[in-house]
DSSP file (Angstrom, degrees, kcal/mol; ACC not computed):
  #  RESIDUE AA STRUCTURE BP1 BP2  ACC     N-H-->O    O-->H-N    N-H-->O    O-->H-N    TCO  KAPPA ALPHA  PHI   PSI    X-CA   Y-CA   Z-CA
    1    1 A X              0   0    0      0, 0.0    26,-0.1     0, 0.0     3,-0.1   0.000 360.0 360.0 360.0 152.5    0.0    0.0    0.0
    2    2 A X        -     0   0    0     24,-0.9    25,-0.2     1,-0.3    23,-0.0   0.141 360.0 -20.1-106.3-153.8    1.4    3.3   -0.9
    3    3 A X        -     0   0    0      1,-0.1    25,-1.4    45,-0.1     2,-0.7  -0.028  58.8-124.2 -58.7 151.3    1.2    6.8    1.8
    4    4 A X  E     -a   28   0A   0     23,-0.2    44,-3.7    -3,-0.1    45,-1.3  -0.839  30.4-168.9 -85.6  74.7   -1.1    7.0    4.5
    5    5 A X  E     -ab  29  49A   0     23,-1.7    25,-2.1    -2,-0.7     2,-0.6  -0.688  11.0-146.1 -91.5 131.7   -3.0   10.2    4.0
    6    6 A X  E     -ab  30  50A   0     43,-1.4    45,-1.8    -2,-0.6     2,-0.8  -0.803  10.0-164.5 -71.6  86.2   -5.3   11.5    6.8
    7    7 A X  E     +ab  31  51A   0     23,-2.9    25,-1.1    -2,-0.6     2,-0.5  -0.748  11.7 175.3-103.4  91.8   -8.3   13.1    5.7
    8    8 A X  E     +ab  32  52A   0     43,-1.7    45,-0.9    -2,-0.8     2,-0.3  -0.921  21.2 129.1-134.0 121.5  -10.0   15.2    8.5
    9    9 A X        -     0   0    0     23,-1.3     6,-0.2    -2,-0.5    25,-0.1  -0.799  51.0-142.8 175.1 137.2  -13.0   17.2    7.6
   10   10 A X  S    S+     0   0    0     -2,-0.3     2,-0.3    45,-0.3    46,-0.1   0.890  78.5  93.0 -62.1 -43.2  -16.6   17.7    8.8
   11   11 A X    >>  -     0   0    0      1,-0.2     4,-2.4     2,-0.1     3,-2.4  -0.377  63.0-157.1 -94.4 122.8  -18.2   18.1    5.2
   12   12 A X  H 3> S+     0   0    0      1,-0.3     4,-1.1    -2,-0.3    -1,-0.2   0.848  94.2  45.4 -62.1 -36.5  -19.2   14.6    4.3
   13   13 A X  H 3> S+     0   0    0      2,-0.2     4,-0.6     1,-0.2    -1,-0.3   0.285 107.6  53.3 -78.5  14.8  -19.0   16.0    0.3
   14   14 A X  H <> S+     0   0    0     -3,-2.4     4,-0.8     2,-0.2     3,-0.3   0.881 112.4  47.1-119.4 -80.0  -15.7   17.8    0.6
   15   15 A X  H  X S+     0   0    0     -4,-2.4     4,-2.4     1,-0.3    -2,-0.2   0.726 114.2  48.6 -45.4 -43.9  -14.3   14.0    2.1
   16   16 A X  H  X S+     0   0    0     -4,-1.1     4,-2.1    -5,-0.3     5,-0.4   0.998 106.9  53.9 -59.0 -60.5  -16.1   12.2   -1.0
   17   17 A X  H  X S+     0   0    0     -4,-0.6     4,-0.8    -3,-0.3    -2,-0.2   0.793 117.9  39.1 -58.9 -36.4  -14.4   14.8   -3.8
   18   18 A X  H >X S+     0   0    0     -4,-0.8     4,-1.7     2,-0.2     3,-0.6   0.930 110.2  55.6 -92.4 -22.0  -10.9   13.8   -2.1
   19   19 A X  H 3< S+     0   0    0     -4,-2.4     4,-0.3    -3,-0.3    -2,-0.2   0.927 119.6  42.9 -19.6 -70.1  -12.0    9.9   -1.8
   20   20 A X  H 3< S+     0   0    0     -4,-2.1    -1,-0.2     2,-0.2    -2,-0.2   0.526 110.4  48.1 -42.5 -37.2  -12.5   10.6   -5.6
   21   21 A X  H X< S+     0   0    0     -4,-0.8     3,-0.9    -3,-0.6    -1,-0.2   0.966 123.0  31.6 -94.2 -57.6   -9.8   12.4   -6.5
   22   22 A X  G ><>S+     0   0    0     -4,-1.7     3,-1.4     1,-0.2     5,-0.5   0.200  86.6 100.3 -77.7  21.1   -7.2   10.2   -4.9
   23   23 A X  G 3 5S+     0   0    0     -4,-0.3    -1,-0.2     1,-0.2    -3,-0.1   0.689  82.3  57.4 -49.4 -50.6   -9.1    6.8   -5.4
   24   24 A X  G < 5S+     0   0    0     -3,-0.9     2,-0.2    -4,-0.2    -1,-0.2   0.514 103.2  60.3 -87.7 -16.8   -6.8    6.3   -8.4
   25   25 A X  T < 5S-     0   0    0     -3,-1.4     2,-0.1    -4,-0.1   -23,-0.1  -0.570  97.9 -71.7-111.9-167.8   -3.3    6.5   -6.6
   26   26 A X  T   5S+     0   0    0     -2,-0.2   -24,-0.9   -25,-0.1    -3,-0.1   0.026  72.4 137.0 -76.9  27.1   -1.7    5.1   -4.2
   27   27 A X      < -     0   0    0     -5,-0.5     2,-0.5   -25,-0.2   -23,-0.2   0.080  49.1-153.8 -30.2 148.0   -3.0    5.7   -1.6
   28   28 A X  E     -a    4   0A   0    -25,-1.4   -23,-1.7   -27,-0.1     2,-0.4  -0.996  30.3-166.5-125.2 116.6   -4.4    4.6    2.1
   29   29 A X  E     -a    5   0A   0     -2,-0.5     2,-0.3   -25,-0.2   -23,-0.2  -0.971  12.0-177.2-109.5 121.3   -7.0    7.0    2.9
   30   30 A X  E     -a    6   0A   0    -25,-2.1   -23,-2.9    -2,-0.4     2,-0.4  -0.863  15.8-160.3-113.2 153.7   -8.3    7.1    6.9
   31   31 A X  E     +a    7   0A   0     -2,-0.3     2,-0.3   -25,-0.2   -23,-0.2  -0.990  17.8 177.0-144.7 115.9  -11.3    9.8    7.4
   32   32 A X  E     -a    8   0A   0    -25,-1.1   -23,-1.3    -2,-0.4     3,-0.1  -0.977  25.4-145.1-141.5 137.3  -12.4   11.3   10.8
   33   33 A X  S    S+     0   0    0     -2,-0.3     2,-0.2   -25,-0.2    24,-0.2   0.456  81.0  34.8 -76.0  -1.2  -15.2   13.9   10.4
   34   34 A X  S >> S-     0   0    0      1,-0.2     4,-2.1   -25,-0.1     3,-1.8  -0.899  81.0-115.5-158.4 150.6  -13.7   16.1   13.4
   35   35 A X  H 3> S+     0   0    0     25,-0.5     4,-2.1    22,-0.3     5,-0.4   0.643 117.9  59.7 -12.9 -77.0  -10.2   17.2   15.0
   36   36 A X  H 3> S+     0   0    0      1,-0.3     4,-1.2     2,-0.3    -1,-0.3   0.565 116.1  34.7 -48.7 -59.2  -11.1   15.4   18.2
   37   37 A X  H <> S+     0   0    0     -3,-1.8     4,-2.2     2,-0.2     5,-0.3   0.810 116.3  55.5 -54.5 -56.0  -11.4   11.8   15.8
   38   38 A X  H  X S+     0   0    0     -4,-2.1     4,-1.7     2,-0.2     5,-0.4   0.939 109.8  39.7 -58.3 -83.1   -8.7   12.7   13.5
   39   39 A X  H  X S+     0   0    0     -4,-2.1     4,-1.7     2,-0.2     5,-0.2   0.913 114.6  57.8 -58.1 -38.2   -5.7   13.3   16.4
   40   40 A X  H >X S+     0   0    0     -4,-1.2     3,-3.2    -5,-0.4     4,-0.8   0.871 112.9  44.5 -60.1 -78.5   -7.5    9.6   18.3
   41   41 A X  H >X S+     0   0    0     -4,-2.2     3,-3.5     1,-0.4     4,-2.1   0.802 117.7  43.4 -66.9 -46.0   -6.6    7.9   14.5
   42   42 A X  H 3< S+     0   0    0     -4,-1.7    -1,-0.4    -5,-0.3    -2,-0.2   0.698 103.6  58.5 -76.5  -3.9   -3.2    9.4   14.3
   43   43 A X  H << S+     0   0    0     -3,-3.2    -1,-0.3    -4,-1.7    -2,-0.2   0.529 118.1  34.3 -63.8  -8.5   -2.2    8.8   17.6
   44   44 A X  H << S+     0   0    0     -3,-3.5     2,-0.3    -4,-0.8    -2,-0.2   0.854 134.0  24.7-105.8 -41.9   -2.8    4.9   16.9
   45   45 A X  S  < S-     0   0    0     -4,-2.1     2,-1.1   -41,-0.0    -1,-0.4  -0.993  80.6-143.4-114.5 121.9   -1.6    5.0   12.7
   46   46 A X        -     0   0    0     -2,-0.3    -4,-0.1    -3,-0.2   -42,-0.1  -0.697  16.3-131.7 -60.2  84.2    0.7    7.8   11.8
   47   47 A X        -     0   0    0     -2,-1.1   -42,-0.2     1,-0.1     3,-0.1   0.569  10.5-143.8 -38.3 175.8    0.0    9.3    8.2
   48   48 A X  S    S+     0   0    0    -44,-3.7    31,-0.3     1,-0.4   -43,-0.2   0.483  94.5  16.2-121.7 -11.5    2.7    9.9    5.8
   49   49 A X  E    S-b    5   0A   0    -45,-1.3   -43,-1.4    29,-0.1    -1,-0.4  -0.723  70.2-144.8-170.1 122.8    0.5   13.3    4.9
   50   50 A X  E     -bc   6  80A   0     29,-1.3    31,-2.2    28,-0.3     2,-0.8  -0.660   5.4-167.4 -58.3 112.4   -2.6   15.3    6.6
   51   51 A X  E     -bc   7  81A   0    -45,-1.8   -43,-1.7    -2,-0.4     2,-0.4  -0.927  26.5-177.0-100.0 126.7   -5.5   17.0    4.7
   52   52 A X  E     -bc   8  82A   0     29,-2.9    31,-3.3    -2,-0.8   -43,-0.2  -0.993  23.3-137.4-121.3 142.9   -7.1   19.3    7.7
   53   53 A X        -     0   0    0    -45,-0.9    31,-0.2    -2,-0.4     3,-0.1  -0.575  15.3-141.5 -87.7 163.3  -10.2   21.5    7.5
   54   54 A X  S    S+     0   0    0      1,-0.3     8,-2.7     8,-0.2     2,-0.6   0.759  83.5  39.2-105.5 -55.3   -9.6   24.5    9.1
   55   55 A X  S    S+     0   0    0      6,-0.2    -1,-0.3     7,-0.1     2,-0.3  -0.907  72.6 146.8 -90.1 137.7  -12.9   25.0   10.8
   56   56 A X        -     0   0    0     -2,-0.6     4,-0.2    -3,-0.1     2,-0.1  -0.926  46.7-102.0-163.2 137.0  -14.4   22.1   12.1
   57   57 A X  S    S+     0   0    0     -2,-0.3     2,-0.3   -24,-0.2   -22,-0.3  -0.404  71.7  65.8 -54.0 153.7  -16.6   21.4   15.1
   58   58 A X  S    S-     0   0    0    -24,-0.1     3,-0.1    -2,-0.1    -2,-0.1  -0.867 105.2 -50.0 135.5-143.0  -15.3   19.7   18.7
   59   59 A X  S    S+     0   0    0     -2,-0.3     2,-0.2     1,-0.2    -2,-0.1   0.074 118.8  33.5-119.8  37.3  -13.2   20.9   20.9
   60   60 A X        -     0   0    0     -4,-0.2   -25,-0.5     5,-0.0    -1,-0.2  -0.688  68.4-135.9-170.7 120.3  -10.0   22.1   18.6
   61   61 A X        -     0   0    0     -2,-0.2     4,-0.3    -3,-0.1    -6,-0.2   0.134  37.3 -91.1 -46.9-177.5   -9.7   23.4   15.1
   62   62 A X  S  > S+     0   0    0     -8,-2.7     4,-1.7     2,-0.1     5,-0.3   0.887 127.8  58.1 -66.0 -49.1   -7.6   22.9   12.0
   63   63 A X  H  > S+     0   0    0     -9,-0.4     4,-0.5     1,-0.2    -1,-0.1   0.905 111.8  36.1 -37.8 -55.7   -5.4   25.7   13.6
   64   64 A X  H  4 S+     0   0    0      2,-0.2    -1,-0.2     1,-0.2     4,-0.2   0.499 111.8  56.5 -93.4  -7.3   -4.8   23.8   17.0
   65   65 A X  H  4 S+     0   0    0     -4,-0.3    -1,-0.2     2,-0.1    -2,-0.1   0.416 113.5  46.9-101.2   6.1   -4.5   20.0   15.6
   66   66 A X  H  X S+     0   0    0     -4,-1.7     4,-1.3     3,-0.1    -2,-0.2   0.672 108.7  47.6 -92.2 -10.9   -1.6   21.5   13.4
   67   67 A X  T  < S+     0   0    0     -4,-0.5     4,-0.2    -5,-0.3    -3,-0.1   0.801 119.5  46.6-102.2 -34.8    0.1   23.5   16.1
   68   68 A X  T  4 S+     0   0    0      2,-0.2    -1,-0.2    -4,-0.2     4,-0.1   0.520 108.2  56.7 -85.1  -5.4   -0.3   19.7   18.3
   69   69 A X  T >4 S+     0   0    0      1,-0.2     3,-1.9     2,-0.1     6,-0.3   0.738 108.9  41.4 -98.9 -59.9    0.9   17.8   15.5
   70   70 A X  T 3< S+     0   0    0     -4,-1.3    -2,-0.2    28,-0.2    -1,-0.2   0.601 102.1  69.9 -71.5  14.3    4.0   19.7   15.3
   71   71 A X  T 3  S+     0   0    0     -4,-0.2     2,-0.4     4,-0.0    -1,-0.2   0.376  92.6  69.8 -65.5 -15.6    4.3   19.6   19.0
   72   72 A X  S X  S-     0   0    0     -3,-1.9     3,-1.3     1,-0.2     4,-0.1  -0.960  74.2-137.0-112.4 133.7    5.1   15.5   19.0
   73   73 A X  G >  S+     0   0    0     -2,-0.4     3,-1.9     1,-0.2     4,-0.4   0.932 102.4  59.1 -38.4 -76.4    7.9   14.1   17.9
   74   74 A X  G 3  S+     0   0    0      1,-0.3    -1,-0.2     2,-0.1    -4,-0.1   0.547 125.0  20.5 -56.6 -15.6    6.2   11.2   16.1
   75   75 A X  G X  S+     0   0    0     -3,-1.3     3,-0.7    -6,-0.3    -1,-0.3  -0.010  92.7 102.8-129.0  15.8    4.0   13.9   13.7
   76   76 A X  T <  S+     0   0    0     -3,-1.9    -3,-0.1     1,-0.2    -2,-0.1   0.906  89.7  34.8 -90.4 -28.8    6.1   16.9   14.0
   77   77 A X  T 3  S+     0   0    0     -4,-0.4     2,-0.9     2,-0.1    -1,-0.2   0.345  86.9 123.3 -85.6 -11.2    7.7   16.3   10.4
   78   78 A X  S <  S-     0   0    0     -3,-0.7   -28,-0.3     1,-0.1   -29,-0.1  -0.449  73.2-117.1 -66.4  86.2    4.3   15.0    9.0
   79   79 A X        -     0   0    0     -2,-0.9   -29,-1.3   -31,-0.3     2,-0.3  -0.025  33.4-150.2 -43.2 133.5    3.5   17.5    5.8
   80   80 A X  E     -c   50   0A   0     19,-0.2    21,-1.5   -31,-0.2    22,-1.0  -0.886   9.7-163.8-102.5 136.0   -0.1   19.4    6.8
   81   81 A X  E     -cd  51 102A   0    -31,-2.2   -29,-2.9    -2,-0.3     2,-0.4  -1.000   5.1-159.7 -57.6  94.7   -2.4   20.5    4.1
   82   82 A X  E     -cd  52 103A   0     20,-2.2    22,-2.3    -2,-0.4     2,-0.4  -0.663   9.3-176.9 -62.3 129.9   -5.1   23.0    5.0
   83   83 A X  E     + d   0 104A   0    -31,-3.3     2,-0.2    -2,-0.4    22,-0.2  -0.959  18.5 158.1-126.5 165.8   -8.0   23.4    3.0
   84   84 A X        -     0   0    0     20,-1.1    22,-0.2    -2,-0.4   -31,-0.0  -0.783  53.2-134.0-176.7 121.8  -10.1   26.1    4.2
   85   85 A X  S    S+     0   0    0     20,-0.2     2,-0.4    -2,-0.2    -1,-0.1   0.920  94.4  87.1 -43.6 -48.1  -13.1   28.4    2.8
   86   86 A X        +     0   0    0      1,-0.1     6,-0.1    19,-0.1    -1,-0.1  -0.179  53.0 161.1 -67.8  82.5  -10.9   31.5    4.7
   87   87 A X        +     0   0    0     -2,-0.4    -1,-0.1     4,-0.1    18,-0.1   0.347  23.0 129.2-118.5  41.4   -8.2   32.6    1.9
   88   88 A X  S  > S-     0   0    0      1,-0.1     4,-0.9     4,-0.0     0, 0.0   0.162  70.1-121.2 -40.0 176.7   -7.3   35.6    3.1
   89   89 A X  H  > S+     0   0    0      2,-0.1     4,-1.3     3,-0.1    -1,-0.1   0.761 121.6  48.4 -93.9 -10.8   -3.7   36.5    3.5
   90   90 A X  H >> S+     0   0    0      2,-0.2     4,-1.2     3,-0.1     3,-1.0   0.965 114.0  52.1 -83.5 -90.1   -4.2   37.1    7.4
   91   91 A X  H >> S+     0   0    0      1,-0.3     4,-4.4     2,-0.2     3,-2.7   0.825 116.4  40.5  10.8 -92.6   -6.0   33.5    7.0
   92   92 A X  H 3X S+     0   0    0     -4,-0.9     4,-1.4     1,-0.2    -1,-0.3   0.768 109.7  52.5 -22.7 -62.3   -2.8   32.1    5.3
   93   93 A X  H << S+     0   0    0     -4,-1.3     4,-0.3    -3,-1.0    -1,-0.2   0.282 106.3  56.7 -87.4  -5.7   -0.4   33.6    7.2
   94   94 A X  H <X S+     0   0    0     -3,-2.7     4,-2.7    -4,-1.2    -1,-0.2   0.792 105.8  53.1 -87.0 -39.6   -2.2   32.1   10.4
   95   95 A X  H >X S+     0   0    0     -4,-4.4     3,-2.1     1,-0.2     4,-0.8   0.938 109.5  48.7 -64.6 -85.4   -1.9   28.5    9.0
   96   96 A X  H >< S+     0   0    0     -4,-1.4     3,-1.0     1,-0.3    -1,-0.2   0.665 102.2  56.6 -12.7 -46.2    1.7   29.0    8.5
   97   97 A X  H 34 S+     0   0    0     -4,-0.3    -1,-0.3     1,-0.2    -2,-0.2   0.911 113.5  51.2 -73.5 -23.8    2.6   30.3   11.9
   98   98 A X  H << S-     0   0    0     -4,-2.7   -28,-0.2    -3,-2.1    -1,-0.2   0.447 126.1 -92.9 -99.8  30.7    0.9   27.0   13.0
   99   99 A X    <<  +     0   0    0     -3,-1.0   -19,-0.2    -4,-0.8    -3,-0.2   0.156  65.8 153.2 140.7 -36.2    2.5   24.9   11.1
  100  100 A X        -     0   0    0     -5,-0.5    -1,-0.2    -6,-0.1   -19,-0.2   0.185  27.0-160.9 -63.0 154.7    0.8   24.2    8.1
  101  101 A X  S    S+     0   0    0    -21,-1.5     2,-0.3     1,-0.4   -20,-0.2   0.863  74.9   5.7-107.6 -37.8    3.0   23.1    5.1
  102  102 A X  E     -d   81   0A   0    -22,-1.0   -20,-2.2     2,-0.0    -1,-0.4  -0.816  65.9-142.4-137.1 148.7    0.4   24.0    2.1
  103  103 A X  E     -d   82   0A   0     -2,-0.3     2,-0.3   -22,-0.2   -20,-0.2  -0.886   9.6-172.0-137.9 130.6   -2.9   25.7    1.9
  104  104 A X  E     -d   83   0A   0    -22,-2.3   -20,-1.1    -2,-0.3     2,-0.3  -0.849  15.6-146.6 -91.1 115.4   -5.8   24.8   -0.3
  105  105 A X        -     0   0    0     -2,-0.3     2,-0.3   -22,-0.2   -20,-0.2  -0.920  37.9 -86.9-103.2 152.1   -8.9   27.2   -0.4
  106  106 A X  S    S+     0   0    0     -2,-0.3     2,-0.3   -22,-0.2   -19,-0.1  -0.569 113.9  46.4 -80.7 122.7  -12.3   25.7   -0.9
  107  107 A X  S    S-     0   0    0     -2,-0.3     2,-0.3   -93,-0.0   -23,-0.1   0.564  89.3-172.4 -71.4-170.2  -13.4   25.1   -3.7
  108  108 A X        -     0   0    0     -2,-0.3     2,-2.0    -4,-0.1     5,-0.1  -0.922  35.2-112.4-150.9 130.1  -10.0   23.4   -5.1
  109  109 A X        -     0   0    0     -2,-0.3     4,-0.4     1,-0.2     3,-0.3  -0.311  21.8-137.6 -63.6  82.9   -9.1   22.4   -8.1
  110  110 A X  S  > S+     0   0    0     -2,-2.0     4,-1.7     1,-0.2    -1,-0.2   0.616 108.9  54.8  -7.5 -35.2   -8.6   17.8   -7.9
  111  111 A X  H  > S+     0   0    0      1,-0.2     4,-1.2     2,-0.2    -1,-0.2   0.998 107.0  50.7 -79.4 -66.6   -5.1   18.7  -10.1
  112  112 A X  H  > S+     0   0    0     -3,-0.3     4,-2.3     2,-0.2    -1,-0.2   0.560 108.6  44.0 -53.1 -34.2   -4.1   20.8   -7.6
  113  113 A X  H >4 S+     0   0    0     -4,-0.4     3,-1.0     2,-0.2    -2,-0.2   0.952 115.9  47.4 -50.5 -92.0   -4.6   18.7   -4.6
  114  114 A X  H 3X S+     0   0    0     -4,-1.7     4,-1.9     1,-0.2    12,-0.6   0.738 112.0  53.2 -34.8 -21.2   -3.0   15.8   -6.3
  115  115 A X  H 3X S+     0   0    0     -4,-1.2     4,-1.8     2,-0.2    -1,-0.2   0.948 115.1  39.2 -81.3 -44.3   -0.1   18.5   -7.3
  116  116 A X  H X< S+     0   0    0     -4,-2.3     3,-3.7    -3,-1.0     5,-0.3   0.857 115.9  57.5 -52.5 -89.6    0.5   19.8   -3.4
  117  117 A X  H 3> S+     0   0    0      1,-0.3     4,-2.6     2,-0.2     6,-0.3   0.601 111.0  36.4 -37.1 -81.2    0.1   16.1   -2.4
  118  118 A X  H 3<>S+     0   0    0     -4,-1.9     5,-2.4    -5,-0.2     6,-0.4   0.658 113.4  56.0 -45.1 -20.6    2.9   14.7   -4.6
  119  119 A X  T XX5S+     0   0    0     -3,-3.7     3,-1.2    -4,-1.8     4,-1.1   0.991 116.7  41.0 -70.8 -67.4    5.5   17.9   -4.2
  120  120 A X  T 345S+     0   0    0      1,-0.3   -41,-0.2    -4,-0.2    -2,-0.2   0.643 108.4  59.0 -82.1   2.5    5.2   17.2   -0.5
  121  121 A X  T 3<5S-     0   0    0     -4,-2.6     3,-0.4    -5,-0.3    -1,-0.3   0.127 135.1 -84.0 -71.8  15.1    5.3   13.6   -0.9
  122  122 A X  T <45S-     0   0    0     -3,-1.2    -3,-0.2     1,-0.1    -2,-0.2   0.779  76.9 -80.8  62.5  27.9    8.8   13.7   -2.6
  123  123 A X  S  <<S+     0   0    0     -5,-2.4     2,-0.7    -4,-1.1    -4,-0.2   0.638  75.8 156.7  28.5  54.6    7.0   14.5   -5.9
  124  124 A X        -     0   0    0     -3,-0.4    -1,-0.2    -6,-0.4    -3,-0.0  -0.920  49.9-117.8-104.0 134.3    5.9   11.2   -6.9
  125  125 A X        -     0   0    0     -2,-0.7   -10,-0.1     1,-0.1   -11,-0.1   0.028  17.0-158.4 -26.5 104.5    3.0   12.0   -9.1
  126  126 A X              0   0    0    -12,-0.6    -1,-0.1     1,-0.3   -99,-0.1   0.558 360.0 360.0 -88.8  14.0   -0.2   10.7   -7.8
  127  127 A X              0   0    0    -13,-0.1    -1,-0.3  -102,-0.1    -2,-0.1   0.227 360.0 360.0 -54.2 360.0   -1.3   11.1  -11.5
């Protein structure tokens, strides 16, 4: 089986469109509809790459399970993806201070995901 991506977002059709879009590589896809679910599966499997929503119900954001993922040694090195409606530069520049390796704003273009996803993957293609 090829990387371990972690796909953590509340919106059940935003989770299908990347099911969809990476369906075709090589991929291991695990799915937790809020932070709180997402940091319980990566504490047990550790992904080889994080998609995070930025807003999400529970009791932490995208903001504060990137700022706790680089806070452990086992995830601290783990490339983060944001996607987020918010694409401000303020926005931006908040994901960055907390970590964040890439940001996606919603909607997103399927090429483009797969294009982040392979640069930070050591840029094989998931085309």
């Amino acid at each position: 089986m090829g990387a371990r991506i972690a796909v953590i977002e509340d919106q059940p059709e935003i989770r299908q469109l990347i099911r969809m879009t990476l369906e075709f590589g090589d991929f291991e896809l695990s799915e937790a509809e809020n932070a709180d679910i997402g940091w319980s599966k990566i504490q047990q499997h550790t992904p080889d790459l994080v998609l995070l929503d930025v807003m999400m119900p529970g009791s932490m954001d995208g903001l504060e399970m990137c700022r706790r993922l680089r806070a452990q040694p086992a995830t601290a090195q783990v490339p983060v993806i944001l996607l987020t409606a918010r694409g401000q530069q303020r926005d931006i520049e908040a994901g960055r201070e907390a970590g964040a390796d890439s940001y996606l704003t919603k909607p997103f273009s399927p090429m483009e995901l797969l294009d982040r996803i392979a640069a930070l993957l050591g840029g094989s293609s998931a085309r």
